[in-house]
C-alpha positions in Angstrom: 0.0 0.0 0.0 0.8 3.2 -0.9 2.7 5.5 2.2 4.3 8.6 1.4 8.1 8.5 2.1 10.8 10.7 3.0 12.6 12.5 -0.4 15.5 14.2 0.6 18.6 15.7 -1.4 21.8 14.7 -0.1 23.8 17.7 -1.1 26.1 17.4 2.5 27.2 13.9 1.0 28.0 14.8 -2.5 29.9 12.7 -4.7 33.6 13.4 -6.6 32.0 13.4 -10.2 29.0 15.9 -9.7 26.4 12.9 -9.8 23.3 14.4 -7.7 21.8 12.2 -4.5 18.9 11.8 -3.3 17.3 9.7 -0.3 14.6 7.8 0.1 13.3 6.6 3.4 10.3 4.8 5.2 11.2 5.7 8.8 13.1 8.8 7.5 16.5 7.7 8.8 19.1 6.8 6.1 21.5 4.0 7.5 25.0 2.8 6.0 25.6 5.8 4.2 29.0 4.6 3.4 27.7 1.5 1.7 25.4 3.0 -0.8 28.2 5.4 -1.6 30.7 2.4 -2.4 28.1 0.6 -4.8 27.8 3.9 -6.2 31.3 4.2 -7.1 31.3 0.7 -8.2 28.4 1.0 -11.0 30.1 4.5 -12.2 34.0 2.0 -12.8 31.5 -0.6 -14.5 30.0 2.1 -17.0 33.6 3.8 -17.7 31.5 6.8 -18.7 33.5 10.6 -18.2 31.1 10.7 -15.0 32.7 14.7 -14.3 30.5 15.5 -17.6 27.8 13.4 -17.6 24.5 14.6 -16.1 23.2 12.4 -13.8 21.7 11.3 -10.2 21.5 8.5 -7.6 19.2 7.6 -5.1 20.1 5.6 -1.9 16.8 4.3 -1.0 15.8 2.7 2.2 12.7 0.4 1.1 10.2 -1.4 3.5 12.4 -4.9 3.0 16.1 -4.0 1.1 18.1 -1.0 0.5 17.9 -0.1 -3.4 20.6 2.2 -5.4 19.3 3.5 -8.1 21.7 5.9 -10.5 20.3 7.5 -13.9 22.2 9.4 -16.4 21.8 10.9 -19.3 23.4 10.3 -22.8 22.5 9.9 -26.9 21.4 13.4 -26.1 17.7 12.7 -24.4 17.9 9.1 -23.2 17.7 8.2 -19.6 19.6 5.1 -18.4 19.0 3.3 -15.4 21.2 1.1 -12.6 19.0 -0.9 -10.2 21.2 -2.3 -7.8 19.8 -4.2 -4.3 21.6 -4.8 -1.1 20.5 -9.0 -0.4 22.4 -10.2 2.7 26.0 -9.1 2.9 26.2 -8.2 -1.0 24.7 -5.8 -3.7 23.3 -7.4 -6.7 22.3 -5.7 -10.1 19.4 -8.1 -12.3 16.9 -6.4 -14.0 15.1 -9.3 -14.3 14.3 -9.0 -10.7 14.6 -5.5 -9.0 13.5 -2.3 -11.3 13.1 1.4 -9.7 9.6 1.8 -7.9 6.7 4.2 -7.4 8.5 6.5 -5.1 12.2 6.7 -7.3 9.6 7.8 -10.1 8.9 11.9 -7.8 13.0 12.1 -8.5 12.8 10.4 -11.9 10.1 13.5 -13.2 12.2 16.0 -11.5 15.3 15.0 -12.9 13.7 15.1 -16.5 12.4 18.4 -15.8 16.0 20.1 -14.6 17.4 18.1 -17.8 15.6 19.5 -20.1 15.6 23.0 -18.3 19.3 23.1 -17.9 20.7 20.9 -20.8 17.9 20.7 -23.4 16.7 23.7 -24.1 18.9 25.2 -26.4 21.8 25.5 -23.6 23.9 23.4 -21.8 25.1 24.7 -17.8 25.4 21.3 -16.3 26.7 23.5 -13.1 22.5 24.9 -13.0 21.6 21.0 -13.6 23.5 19.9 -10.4 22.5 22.7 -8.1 18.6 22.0 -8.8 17.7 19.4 -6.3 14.1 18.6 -5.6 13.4 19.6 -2.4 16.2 21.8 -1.5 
């Protein structure tokens, strides 16, 4: 059932390459910071993508039974590609067979569209504006 969560930018933990973050809570406490930060490092070494100029976000996301990290980025000049990584025991795994983003990733999903296309698709390109406009901040 459908229970509004917590949506919070994580500007105070920002990340070397620029990549926006976002949490998502139930009880409104994120836990393991650290963790979803070294997943997140792990996806951007998998995708070998110049991450400083890429616009893109992640979300460390607290759900009711596993911890999801979701990253989106942007490339082919309007696509949106997705990671959907979950924590299961002592491990993350990455199967989109399985785990896909959910109901509550999709509030940052339609902001993120919305500051793309403000800040890099509409006739200019300031990824600095795209990075400072966090929903909710």
């Amino acid at each position: 059932m459908f229970r509004p969560r917590l949506i919070q930018p994580l500007s105070s933990a920002s990340d070397a390459d620029g990549i926006k973050l976002y949490a998502i809570t139930l009880a409104g406490k994120l836990a393991d910071i650290e963790g979803f930060q070294a997943r997140l490092a792990q996806v951007k070494a998998e995708r070998r993508l110049p991450w400083k100029e890429t616009a893109g976000f992640a979300i460390f996301h607290r759900g009711q039974s596993a911890d999801y990290l979701v990253v989106g980025w942007w490339g082919n000049d309007n696509e949106m590609f997705t990671s959907v990584s979950v924590r299961e025991g002592g491990g993350w795994v990455e199967d989109p067979r399985r785990y896909s983003f959910c109901v509550w990733d999709l509030e940052v999903f339609w902001h993120e569209r919305n500051s793309y296309v403000r800040h890099l698709y509409s006739g200019t390109r300031d990824i600095a504006s795209y990075r400072a406009d966090l929903l909710g901040a």
